[in-house]
C-alpha positions as a LaTeX table, in Angstrom:
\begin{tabular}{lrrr}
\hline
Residue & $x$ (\AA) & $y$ (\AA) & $z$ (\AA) \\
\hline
Unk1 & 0.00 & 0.00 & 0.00 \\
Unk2 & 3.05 & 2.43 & 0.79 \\
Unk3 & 4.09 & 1.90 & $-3.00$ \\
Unk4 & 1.06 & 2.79 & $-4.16$ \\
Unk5 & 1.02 & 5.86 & $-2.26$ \\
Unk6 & 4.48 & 6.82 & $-3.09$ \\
Unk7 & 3.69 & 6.48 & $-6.75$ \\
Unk8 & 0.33 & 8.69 & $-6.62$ \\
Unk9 & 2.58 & 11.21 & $-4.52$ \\
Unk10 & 5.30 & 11.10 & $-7.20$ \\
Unk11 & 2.62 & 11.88 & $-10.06$ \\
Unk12 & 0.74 & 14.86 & $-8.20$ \\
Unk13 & 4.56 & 16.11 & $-7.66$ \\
Unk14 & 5.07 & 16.26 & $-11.05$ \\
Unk15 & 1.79 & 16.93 & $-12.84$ \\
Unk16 & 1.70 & 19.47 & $-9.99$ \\
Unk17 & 5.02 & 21.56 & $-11.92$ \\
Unk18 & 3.00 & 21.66 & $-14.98$ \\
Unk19 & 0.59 & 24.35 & $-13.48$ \\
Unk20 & 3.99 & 26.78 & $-13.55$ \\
Unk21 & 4.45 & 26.43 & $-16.82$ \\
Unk22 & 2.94 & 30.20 & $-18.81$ \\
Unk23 & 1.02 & 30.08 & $-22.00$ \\
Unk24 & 1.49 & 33.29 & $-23.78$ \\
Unk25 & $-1.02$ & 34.47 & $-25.95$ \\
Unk26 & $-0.98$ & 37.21 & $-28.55$ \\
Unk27 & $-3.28$ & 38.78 & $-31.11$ \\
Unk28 & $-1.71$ & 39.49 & $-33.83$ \\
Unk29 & $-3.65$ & 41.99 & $-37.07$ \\
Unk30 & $-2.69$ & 39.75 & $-39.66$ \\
Unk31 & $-1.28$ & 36.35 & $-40.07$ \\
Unk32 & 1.80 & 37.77 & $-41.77$ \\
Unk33 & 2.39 & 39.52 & $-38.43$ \\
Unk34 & 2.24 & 36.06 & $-36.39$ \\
Unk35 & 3.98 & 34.15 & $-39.18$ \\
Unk36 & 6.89 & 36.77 & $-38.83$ \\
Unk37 & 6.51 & 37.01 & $-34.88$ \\
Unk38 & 7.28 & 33.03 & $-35.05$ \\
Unk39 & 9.59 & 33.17 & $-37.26$ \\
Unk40 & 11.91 & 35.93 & $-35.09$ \\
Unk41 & 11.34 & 34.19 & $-32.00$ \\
Unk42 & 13.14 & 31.42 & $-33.28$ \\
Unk43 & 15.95 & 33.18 & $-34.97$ \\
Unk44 & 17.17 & 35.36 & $-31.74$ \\
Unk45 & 18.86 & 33.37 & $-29.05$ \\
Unk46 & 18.36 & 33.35 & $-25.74$ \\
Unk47 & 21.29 & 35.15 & $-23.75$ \\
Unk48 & 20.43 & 33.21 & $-20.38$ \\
Unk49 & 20.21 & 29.80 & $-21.89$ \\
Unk50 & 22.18 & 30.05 & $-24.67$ \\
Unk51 & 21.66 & 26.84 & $-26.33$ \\
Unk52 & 17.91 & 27.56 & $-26.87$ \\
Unk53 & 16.26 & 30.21 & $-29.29$ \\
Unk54 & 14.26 & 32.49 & $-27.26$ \\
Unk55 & 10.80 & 30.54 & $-28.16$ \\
Unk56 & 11.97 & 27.64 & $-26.40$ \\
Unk57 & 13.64 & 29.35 & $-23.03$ \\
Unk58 & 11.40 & 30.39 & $-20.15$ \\
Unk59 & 13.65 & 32.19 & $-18.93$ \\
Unk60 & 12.79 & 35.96 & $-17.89$ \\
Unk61 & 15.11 & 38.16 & $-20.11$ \\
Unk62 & 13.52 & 35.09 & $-22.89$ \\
Unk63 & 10.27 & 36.63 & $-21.73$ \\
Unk64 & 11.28 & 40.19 & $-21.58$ \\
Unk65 & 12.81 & 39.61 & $-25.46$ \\
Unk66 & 9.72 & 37.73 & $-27.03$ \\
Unk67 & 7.35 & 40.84 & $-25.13$ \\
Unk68 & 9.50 & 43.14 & $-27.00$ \\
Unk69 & 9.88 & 41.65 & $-30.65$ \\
Unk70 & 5.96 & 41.32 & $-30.00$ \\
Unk71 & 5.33 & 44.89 & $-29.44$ \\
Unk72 & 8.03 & 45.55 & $-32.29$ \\
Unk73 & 6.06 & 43.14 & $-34.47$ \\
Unk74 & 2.65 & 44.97 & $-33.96$ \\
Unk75 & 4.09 & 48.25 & $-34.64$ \\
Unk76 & 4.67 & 46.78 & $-38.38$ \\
Unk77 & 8.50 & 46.95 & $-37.86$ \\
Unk78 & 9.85 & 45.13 & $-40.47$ \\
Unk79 & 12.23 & 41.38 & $-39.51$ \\
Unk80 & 16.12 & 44.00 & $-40.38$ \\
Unk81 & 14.46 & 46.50 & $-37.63$ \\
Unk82 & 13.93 & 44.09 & $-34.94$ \\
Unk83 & 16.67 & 42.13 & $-35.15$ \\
Unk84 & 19.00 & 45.44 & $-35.89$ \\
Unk85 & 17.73 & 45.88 & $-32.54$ \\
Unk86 & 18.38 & 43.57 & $-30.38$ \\
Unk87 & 21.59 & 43.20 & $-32.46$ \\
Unk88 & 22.40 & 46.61 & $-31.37$ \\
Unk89 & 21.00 & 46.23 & $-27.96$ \\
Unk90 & 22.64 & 42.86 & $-27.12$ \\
Unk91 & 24.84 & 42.36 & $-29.70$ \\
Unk92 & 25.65 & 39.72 & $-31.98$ \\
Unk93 & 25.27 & 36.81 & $-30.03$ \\
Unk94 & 21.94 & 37.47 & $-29.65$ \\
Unk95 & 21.24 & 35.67 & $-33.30$ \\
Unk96 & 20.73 & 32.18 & $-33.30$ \\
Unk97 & 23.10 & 31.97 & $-36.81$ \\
Unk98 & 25.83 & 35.44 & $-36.27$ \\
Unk99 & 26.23 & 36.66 & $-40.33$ \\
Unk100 & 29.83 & 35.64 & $-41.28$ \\
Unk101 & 31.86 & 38.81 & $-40.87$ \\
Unk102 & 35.10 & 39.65 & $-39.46$ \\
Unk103 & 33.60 & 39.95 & $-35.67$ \\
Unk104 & 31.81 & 36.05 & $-36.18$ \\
Unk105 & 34.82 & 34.59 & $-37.99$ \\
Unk106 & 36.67 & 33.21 & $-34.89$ \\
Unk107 & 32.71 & 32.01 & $-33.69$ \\
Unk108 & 32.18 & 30.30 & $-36.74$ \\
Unk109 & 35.49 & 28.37 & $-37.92$ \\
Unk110 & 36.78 & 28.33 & $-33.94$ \\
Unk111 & 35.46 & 24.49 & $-34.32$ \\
Unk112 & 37.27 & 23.40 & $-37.20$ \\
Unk113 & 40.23 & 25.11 & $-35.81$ \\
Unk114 & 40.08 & 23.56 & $-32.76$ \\
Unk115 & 38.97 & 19.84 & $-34.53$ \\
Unk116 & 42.13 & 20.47 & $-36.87$ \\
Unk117 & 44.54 & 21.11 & $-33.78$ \\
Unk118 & 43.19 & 18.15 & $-31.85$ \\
Unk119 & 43.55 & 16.03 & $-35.37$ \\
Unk120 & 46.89 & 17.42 & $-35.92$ \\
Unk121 & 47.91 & 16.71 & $-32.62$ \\
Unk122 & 47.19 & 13.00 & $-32.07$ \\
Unk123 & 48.49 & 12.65 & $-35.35$ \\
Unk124 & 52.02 & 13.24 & $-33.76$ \\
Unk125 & 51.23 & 11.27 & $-30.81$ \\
Unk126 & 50.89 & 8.51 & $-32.22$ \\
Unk127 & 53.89 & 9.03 & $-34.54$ \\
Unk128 & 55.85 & 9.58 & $-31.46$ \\
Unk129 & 54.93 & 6.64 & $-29.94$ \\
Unk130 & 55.39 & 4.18 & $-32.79$ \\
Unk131 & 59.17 & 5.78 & $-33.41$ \\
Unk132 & 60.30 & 6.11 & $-29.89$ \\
Unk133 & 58.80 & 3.13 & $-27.28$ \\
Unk134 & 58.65 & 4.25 & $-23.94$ \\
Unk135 & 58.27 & 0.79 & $-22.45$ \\
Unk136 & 61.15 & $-1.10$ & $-21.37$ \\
Unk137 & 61.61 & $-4.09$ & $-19.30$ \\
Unk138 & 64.78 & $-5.43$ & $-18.20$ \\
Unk139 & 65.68 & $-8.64$ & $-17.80$ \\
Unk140 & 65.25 & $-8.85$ & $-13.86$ \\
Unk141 & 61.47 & $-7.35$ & $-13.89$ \\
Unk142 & 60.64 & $-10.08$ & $-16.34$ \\
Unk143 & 62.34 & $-13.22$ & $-14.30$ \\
Unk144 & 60.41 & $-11.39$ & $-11.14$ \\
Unk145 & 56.96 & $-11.40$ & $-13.01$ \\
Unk146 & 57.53 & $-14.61$ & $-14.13$ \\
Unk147 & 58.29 & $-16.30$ & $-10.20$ \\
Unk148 & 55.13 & $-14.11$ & $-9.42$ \\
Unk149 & 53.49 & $-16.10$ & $-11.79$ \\
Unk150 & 54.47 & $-19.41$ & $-10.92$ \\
Unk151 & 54.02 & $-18.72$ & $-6.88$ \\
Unk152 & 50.32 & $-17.88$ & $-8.20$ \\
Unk153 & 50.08 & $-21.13$ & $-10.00$ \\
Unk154 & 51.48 & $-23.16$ & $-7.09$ \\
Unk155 & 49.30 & $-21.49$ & $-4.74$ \\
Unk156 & 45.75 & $-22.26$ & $-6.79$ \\
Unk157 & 46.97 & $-26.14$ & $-7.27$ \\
Unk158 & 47.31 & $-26.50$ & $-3.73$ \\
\hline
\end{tabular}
């Protein structure tokens, strides 16, 4: 019966986080306003979370950016206004994919470079190793691990 319990307590716990979840709703004039609305809200990245677009995040500043592309959106700015904006306001991180320029450069080719270097250098690891053995065993080590052995062997017949 304590199972049982636990599990129902489990569920309410959890079904219970779902009622702190926010549903925003907006009017929007047209559909072209709500089709561009969507389509900024998942092209500006959210500066808390930064791994999510700011549609997904529910994080405030998320919040705070989607309220203001909304009001931005219903003033008929156009999609180069609003996110000149928050470019300007937050700067270029703010986009989800940064235009290649010289600022964005190291952002966008930092992986290769980094891929290349970590390529390049167990390339000459390995070369290393192959051309230059680091293991040696003298003769003494190996008659030693070899009466371990044996004392082993004796020991397990016995």
């Amino acid at each position: 019966m304590s199972r049982t319990r636990s599990l129902f307590l489990v569920v309410g716990l959890l079904c219970s986080t779902l009622a702190f979840a926010r549903v925003e709703v907006h009017e929007f004039d047209t559909p072209e306003q709500e089709a561009r609305y969507s389509k900024l809200i998942k092209e500006l990245r959210c500066l808390v979370c930064q791994n999510q677009n700011i549609a997904d995040s529910n994080a405030e500043l998320a919040v705070d950016l989607r309220r203001k592309t909304y009001e931005m959106v219903r003033q008929d700015k156009s999609e180069d206004e609003i996110t000149g904006y928050m470019v300007e306001r937050y700067g270029k991180f703010v986009q989800y994919d940064p235009p290649l320029d010289l600022e964005t450069v190291l952002l966008w080719s930092g992986p290769f470079l980094i891929l290349l270097i970590g390529v390049t250098l167990l390339i000459r690891t390995i070369q290393r190793r192959r051309s230059n053995p680091t293991v040696t065993v003298d003769a003494d080590r190996l008659k030693a691990a070899a009466a371990l052995l044996e004392t082993e062997r004796d020991t397990r017949k016995s």
